[in-house]
Structures are given as structure tokens and as C-alpha cells.
N, C-alpha and C positions, 0 to 999 in steps of 0.2 A: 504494500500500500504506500501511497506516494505523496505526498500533496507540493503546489508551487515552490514553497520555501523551506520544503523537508521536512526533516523527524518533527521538528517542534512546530508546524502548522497544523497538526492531525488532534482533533479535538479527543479531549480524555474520555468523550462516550465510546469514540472506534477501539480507545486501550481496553475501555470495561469489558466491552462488546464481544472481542477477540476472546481477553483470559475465559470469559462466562461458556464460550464455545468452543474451548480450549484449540485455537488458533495462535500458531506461532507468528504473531505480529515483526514483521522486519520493516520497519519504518524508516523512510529514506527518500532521497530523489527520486526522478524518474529514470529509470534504466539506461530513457535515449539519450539522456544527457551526457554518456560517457561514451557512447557508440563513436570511433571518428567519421566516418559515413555519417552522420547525424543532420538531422535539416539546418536552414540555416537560423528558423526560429531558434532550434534548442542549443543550438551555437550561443546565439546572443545572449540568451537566456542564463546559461551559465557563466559566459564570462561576466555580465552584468550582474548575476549574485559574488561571483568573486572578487570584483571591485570593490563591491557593497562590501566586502567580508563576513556575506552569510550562504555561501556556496561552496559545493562540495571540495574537497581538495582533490 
């Protein structure tokens, strides 16, 4: 599960949500973001959080 800005935009219902249904939550970016094939949205996307210094390393 993924959201915009990573682990910490994923509201703590989807953590309940997960343990209640005993779901290994791996919370994190979006996969495509590391792909280098990647589009050029998700290009920008993360350079623009690593600027910001809230994107992935």
C-alpha cells in the first residue's frame, strides 16, 4: 500500500484495518517510482519529494 508522500500519509485506520485482518502492511512509495523506465510524471514526482526532503532515498 502506497500513498503520495509515503509511509507516513497512510491514515492509522489502513494500520488498524490491516493488523484486524492480519495483513502484512508494507507501507511505502509507489513501486514506479524506483523503476528507471519510469514515466516522466513519476520522475518528477520523486525528484520533487527529494528536494523537499520527504522522498525516498
Amino acid at each position: 500500500m502506497h500513498g503520495y508522500l509515503g509511509p507516513r500519509e497512510l491514515p492509522e485506520e489502513r494500520h488498524a484495518f490491516c493488523a484486524e485482518q492480519g495483513i502484512e502492511l508494507i507501507a511505502g512509495y509507489c513501486p514506479l517510482m524506483f523503476l528507471p523506465e519510469a514515466s516522466r510524471l513519476h520522475r518528477i514526482h520523486t525528484a520533487l519529494l527529494r528536494l523537499l526532503g520527504r522522498g525516498p532515498k
